[in-house]
N, C-alpha and C positions, 0 to 999 in steps of 0.2 A: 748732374741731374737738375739741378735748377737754373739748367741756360733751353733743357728742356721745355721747363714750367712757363719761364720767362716767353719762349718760343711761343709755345701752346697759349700763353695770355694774350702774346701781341695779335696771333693769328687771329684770337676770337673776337678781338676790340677790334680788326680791321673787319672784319664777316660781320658785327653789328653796326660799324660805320656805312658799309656799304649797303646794310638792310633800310639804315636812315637815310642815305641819300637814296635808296630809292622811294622808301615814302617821302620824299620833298619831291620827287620828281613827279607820283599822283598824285598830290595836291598840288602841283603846281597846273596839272592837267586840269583836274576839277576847275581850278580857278580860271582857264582856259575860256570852261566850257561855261562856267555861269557868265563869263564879260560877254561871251559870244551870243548869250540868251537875254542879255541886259539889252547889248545892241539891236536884238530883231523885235523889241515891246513895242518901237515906234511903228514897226511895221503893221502890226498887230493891233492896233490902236483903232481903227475904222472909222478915221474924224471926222467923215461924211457922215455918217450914222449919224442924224440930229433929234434923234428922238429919245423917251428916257429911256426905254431901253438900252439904245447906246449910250448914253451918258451913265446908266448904271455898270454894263459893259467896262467900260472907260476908268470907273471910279475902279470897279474889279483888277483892274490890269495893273494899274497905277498903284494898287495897294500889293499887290505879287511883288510891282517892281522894286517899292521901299522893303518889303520883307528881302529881299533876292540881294538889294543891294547893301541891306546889314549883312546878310551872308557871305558876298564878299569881303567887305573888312574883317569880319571873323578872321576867312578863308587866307587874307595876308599875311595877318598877323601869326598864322597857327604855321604858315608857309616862313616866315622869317623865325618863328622859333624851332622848328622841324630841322631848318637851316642852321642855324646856332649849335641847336645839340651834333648834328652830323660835324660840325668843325671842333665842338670838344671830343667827340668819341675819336676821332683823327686823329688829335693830339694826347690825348692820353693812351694813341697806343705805343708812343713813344717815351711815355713819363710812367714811370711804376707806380706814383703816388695817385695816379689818377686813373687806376683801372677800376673796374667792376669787379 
């Protein structure tokens, strides 16, 4: 009975490991999708625009993109510890001392 238990532990520490890999895989997505919104600002920019309008414009964009780009480093960092936990929940479904 307890190689049952032991069974039933491993299986549910691999089933949460695999729930964690795949949250690192949509945050990794996310993170994806903000670089790919960082890179189109300069598009977006309308340098021609030399009026204050556009220069307010411009100031607007430019403050999205510092917001956008702390988002990102958040986004890494939250994506390298998402990563971390998915390589302990791995290994503790082979260590008993280290289950849930």
């Amino acid at each position: 009975m307890g190689s049952d238990v032991t069974a039933a532990d491993m299986a549910a520490c691999m089933s949460r490991g695999y729930e964690v890999q795949q949250l690192a895989a949509r945050v990794d997505l996310c993170l994806g999708r903000v670089e790919k919104v960082l890179g189109a600002f300069l598009e977006i920019q309308l340098l021609d625009w030399q009026s204050p309008a556009g220069r307010a414009y411009r100031n607007s964009v430019a403050l999205q993109e510092v917001a956008l780009g702390r988002a990102r480093v958040r986004l890494e960092e939250a994506l390298a510890s998402v990563r971390r936990h998915a390589q302990a929940v791995g290994a503790s479904a082979g260590n008993p001392m280290g289950r849930y």
